[in-house]
N, CA, C and O atoms as CSV, one atom per row, in Angstrom:
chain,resi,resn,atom,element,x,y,z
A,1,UNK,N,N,-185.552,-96.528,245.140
A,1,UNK,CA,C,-185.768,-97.044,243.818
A,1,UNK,C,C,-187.164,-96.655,243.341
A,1,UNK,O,O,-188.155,-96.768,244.063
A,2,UNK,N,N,-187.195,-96.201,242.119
A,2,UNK,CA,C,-188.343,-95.796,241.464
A,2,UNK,C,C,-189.379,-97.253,241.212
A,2,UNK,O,O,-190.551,-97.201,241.585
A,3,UNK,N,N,-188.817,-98.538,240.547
A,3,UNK,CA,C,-189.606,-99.363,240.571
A,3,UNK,C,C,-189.197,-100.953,241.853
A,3,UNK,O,O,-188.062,-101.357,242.106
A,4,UNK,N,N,-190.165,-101.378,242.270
A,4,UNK,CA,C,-190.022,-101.734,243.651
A,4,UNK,C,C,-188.881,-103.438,243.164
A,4,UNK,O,O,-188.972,-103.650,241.955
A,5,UNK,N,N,-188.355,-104.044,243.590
A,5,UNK,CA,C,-186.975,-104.781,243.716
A,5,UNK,C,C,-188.139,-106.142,243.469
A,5,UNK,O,O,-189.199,-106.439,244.021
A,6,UNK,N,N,-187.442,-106.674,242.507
A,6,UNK,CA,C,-188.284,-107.819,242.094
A,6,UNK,C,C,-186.832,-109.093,242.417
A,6,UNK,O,O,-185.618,-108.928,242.298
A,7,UNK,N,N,-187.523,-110.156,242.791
A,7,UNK,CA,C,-186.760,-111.584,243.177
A,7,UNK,C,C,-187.855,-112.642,242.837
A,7,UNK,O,O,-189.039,-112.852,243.101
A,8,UNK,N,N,-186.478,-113.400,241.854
A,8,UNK,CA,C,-187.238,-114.430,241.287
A,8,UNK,C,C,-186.472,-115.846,241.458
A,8,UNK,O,O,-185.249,-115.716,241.399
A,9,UNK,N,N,-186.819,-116.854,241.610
A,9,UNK,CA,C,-186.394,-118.060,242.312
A,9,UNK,C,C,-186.258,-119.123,241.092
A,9,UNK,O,O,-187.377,-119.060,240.583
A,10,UNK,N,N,-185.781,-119.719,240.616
A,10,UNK,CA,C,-185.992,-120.818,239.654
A,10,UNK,C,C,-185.111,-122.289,239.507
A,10,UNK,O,O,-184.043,-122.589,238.973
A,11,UNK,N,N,-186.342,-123.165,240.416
A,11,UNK,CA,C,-185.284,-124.297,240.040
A,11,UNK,C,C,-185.158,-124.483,241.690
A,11,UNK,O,O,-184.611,-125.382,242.327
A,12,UNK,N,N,-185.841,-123.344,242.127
A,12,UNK,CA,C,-185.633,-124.203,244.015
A,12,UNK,C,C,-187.182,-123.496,244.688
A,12,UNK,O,O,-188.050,-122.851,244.100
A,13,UNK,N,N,-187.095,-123.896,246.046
A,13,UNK,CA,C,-188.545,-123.025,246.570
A,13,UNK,C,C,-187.922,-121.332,246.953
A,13,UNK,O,O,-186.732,-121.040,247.069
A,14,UNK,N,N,-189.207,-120.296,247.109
A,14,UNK,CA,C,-189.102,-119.360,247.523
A,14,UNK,C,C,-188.885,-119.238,248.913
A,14,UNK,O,O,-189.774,-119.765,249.583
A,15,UNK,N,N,-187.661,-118.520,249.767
A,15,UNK,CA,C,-187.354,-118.325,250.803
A,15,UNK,C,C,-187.546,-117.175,251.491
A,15,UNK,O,O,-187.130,-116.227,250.825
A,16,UNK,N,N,-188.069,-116.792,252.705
A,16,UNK,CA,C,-188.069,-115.766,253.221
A,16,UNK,C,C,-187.114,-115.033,253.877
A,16,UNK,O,O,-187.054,-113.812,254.021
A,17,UNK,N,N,-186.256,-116.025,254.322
A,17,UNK,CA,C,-184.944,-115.383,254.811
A,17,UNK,C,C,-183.908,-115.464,253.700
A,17,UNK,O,O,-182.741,-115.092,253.825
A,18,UNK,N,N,-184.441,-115.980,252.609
A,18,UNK,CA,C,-183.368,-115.415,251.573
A,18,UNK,C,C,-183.903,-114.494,250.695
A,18,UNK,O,O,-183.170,-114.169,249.761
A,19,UNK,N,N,-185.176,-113.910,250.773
A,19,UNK,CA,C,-186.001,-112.516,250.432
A,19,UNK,C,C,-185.380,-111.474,251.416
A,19,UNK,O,O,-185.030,-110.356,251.039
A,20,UNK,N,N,-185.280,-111.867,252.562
A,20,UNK,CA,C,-184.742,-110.597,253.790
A,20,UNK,C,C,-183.639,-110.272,253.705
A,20,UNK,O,O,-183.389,-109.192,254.240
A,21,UNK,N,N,-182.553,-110.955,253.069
A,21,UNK,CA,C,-181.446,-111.126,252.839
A,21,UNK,C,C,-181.211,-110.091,251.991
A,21,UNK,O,O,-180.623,-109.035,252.222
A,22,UNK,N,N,-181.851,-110.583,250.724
A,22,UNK,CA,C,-181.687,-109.837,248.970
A,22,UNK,C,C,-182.309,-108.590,249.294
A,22,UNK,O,O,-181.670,-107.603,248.929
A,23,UNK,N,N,-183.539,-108.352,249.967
A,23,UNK,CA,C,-183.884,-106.797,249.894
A,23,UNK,C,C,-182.469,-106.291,251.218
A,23,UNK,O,O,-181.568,-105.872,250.492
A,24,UNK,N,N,-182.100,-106.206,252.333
A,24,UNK,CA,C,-181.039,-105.445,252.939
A,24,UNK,C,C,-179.670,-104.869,252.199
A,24,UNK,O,O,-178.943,-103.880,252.284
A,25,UNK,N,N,-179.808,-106.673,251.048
A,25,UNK,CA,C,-178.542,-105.928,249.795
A,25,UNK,C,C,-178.489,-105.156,249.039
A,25,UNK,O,O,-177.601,-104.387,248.669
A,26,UNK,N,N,-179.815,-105.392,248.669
A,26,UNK,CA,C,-180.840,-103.981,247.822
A,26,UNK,C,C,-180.276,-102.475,248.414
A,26,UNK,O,O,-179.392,-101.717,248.014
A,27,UNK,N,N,-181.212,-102.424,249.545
A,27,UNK,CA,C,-180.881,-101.390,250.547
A,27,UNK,C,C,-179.763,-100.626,250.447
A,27,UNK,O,O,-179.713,-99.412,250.250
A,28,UNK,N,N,-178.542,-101.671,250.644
A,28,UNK,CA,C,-177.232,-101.291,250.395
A,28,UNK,C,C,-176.561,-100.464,249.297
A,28,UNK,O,O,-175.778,-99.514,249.288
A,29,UNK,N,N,-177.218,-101.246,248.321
A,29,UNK,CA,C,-176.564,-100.680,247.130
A,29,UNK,C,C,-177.738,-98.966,246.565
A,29,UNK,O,O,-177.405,-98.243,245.626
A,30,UNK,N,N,-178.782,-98.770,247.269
A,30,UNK,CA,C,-179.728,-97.805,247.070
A,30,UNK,C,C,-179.174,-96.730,247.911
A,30,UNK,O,O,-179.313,-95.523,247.717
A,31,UNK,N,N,-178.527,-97.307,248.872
A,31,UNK,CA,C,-177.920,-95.960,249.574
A,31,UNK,C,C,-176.297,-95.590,249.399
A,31,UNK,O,O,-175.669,-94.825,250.131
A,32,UNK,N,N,-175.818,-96.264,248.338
A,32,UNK,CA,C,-174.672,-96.092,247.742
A,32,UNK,C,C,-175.083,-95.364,246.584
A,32,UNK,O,O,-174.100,-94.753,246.168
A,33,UNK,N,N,-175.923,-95.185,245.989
A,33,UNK,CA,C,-176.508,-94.696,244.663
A,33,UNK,C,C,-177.389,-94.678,244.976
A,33,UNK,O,O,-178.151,-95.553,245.386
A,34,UNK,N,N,-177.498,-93.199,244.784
A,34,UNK,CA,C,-179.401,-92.971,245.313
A,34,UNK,C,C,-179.747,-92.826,244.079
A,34,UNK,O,O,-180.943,-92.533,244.085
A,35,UNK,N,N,-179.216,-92.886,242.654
A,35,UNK,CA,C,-180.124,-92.669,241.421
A,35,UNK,C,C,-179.871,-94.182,241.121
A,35,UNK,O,O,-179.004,-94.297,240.255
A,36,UNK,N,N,-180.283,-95.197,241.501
A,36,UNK,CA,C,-180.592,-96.388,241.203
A,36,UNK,C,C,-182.164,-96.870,241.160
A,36,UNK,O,O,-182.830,-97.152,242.157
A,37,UNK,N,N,-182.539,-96.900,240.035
A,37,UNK,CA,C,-184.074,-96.987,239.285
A,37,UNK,C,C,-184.597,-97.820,239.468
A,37,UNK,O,O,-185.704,-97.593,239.957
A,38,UNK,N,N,-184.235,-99.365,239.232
A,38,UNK,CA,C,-184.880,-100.901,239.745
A,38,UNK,C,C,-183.716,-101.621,239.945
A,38,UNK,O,O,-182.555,-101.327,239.659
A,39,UNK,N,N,-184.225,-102.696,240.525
A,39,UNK,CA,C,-182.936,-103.693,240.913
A,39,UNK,C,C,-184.294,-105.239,240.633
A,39,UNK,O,O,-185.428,-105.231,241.112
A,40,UNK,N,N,-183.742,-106.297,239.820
A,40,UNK,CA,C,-183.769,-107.387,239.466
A,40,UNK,C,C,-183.118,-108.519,240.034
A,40,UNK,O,O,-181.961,-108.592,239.620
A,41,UNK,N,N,-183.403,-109.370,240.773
A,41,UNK,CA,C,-182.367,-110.430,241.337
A,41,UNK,C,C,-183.081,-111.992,240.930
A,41,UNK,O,O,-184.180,-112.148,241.463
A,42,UNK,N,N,-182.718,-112.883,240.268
A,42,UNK,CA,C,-182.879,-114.161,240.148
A,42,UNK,C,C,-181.323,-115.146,240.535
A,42,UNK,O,O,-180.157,-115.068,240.148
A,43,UNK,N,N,-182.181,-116.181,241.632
A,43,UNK,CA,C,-182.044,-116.674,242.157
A,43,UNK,C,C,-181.704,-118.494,241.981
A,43,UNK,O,O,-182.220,-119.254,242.800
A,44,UNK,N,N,-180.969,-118.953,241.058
A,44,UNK,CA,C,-181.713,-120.062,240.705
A,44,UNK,C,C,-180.212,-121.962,240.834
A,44,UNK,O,O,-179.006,-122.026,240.597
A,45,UNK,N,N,-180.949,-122.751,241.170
A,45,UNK,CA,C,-179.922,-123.418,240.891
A,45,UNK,C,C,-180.156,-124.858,240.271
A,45,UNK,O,O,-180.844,-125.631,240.938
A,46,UNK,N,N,-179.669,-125.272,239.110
A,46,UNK,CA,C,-179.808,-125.997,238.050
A,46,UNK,C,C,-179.391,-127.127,238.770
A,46,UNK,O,O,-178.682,-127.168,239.776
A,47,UNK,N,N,-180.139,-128.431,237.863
A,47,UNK,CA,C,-179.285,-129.679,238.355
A,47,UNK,C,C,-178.486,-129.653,237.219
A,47,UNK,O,O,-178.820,-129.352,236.074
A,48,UNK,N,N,-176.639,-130.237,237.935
A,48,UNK,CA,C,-175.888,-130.519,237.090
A,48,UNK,C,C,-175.642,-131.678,237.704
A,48,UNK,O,O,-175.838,-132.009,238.873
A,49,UNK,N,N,-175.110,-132.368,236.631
A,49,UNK,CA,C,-175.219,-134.469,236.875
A,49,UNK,C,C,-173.746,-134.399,237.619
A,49,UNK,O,O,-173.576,-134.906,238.728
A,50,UNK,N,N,-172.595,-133.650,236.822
A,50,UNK,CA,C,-170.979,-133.907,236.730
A,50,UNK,C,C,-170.522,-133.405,237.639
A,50,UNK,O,O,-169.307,-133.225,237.560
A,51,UNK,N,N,-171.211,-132.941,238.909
A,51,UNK,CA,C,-170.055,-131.747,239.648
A,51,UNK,C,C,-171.109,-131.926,241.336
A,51,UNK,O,O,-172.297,-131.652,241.510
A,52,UNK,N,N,-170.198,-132.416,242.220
A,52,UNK,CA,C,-170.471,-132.455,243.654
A,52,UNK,C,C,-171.240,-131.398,243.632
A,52,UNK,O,O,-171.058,-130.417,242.912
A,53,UNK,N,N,-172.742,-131.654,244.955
A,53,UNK,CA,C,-173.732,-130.530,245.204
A,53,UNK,C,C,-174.143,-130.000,244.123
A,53,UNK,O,O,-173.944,-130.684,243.120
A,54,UNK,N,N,-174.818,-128.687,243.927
A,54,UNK,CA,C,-175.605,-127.994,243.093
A,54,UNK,C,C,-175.113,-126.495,243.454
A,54,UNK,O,O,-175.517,-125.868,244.434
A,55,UNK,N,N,-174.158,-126.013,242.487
A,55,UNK,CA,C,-174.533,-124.571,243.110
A,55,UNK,C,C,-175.198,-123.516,242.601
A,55,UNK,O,O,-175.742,-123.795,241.533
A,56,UNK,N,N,-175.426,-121.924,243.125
A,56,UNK,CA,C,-176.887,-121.753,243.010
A,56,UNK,C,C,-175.781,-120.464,241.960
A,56,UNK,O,O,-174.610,-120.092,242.039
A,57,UNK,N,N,-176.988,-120.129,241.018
A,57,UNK,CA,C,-175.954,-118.910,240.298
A,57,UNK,C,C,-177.484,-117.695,240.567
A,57,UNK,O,O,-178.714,-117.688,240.535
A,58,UNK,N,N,-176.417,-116.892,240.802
A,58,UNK,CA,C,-177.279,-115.103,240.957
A,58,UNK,C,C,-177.071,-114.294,240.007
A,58,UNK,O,O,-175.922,-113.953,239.724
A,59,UNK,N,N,-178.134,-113.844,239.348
A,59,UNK,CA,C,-178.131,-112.825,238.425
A,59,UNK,C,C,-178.245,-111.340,238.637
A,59,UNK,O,O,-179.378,-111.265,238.162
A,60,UNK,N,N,-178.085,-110.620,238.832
A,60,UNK,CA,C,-178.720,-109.185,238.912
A,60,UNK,C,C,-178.908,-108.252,237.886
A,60,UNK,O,O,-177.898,-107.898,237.277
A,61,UNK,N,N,-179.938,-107.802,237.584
A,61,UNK,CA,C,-179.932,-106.440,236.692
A,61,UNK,C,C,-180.633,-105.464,237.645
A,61,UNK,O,O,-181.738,-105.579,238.176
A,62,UNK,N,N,-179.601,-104.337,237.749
A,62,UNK,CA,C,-179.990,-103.012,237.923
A,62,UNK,C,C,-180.028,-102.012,237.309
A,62,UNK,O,O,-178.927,-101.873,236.776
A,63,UNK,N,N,-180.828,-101.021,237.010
A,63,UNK,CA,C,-181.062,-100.770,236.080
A,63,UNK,C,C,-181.006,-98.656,236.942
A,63,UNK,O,O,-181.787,-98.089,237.705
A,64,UNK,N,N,-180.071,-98.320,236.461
A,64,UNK,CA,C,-179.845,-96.648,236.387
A,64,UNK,C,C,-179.664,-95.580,235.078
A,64,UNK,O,O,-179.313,-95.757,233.912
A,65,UNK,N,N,-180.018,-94.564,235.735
A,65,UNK,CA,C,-180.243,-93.295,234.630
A,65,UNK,C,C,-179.225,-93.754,233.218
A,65,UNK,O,O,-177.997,-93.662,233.215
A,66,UNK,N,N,-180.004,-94.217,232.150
A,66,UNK,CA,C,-179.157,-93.905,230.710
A,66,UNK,C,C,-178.836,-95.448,230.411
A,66,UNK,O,O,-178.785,-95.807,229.235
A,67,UNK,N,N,-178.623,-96.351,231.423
A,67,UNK,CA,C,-178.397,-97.399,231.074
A,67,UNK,C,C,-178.860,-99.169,231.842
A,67,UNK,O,O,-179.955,-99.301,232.390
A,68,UNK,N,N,-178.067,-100.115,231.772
A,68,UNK,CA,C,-178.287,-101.021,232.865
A,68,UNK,C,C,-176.875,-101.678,232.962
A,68,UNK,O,O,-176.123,-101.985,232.037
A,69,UNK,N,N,-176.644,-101.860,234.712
A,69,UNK,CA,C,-176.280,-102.898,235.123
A,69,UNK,C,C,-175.889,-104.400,234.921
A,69,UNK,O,O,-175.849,-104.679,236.119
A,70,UNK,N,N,-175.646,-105.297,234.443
A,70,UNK,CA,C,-175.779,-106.828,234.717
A,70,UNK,C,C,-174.683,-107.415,235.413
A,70,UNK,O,O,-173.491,-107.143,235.270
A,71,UNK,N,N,-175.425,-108.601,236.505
A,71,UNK,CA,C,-174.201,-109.260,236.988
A,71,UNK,C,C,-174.499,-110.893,237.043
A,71,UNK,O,O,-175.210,-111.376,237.924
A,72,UNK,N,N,-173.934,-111.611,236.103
A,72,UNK,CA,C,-174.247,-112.850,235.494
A,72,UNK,C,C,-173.542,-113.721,236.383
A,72,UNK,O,O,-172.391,-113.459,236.733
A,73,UNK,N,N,-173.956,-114.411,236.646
A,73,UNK,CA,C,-173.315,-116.394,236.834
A,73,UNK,C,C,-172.389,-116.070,237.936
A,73,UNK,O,O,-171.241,-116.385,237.623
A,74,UNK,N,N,-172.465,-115.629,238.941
A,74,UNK,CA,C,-171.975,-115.761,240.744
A,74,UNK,C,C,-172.275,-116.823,240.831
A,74,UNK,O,O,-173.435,-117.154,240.585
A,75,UNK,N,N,-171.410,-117.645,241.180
A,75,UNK,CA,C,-171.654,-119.364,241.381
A,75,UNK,C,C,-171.029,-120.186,243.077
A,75,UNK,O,O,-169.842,-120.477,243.224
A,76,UNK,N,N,-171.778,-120.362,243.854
A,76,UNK,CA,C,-171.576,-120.819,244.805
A,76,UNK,C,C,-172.490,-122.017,245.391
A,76,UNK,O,O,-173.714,-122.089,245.292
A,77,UNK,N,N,-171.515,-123.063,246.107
A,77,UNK,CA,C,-172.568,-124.161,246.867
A,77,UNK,C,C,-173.479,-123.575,247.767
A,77,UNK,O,O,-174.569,-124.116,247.953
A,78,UNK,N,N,-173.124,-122.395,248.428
A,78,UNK,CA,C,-173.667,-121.463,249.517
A,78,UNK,C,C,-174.366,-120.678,249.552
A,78,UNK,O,O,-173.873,-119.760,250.207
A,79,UNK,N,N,-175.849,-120.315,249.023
A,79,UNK,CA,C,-176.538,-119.448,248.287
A,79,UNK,C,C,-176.148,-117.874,248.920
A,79,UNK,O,O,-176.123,-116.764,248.389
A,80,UNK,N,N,-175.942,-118.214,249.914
A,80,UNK,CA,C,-175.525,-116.745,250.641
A,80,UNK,C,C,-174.114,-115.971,250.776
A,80,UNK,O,O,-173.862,-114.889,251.305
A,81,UNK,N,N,-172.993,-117.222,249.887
A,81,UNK,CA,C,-171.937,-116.502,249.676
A,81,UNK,C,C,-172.074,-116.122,248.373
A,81,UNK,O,O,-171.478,-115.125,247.964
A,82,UNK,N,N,-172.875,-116.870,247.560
A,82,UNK,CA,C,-173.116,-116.481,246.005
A,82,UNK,C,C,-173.653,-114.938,245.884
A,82,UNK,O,O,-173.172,-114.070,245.156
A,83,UNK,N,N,-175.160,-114.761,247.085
A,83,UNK,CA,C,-175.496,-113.586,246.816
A,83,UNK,C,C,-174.392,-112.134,247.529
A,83,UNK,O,O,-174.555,-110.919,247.417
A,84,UNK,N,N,-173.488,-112.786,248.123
A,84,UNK,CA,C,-172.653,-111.969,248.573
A,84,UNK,C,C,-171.356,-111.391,247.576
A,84,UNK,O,O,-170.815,-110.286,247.631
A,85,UNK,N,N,-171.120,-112.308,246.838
A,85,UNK,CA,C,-170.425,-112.205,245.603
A,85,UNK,C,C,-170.798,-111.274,244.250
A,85,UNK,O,O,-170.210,-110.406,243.605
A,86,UNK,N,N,-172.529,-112.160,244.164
A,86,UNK,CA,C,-172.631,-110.627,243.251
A,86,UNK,C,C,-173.132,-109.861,243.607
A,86,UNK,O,O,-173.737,-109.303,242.692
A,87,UNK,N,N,-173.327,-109.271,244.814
A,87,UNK,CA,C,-173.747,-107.961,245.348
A,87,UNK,C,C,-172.563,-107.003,245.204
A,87,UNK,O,O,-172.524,-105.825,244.848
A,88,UNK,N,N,-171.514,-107.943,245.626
A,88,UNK,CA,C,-169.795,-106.745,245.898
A,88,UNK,C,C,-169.715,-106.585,244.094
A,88,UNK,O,O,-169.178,-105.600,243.587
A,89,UNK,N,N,-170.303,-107.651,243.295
A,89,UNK,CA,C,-169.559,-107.183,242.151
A,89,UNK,C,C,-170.449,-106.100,241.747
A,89,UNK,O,O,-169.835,-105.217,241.147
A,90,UNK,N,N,-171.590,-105.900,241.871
A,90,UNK,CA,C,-172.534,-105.225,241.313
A,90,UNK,C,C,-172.077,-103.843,241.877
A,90,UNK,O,O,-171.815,-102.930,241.094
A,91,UNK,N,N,-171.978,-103.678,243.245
A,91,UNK,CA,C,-171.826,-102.531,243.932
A,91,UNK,C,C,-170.119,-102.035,243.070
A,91,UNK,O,O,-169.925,-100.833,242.886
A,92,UNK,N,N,-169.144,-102.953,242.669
A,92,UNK,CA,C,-168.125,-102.450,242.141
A,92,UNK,C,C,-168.377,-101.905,240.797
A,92,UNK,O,O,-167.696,-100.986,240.341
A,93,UNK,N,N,-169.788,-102.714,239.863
A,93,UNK,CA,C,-170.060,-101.911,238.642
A,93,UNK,C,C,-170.492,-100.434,238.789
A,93,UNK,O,O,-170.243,-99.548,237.971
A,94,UNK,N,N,-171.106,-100.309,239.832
A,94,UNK,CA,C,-171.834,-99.076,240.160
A,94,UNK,C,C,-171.016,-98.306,240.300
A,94,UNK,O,O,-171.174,-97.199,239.785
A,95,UNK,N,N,-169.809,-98.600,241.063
A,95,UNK,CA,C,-169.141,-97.512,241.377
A,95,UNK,C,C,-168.165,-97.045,240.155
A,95,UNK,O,O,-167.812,-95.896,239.888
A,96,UNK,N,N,-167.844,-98.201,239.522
A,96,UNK,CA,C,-167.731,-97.125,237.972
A,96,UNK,C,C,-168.448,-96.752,237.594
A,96,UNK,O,O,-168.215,-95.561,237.385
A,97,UNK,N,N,-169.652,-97.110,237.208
A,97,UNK,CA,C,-171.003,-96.281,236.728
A,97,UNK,C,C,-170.826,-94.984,237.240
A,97,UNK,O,O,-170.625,-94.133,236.374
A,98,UNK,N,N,-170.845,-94.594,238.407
A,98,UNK,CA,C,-170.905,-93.126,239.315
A,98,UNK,C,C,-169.358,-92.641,238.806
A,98,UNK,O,O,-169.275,-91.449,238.511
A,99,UNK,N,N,-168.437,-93.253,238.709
A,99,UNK,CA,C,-166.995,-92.335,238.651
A,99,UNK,C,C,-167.346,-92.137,236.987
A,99,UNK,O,O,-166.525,-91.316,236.578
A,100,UNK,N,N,-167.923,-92.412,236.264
A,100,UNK,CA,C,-167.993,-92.257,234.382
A,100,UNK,C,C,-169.228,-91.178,234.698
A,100,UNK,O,O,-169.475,-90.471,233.721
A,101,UNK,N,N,-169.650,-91.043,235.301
A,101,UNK,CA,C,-171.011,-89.855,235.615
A,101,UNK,C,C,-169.725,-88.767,235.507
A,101,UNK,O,O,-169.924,-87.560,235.641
């Protein structure tokens, strides 16, 4: 990636093993697309009053040649199935991105 992978947290503390996590997914998707320019990940989970637990929603913008990426509102109690969710979806935008190349 041309600009270095930014993670942003909001609404909980910053984690290191959920930083180690998000950059390996990074990784992933950089060596699936090597013309992938920046990658954006926020992290965040809201209090809602009406609904058992809190779950955490993941955003991503990645951002490649000509255009960008977005992958909105992955919603899980499990922060790590959430970021697993929109990683596969992101990696599935990409890969149309690359088949429309």
């Amino acid at each position: 990636m041309k600009t270095p992978l930014q993670i942003t947290y909001r609404d909980l503390p910053q984690s290191d093993a959920l930083d180690t996590h998000i950059r390996e997914k990074a990784e992933k998707l950089e060596q699936f697309f090597s013309g992938l320019i920046g990658c954006r990940v926020v992290v965040e989970q809201p209090a809602r009053h009406h609904q058992q637990g809190k779950p955490f929603n993941i955003h991503i913008d990645l951002t490649v040649p000509g255009s960008e990426i977005v992958v909105d509102r992955q919603e899980n109690e499990d922060v790590y199935v959430a970021l697993r969710d929109a990683f596969d979806a992101a990696r599935r935008q990409l890969d149309n991105y690359a088949r429309q190349l």
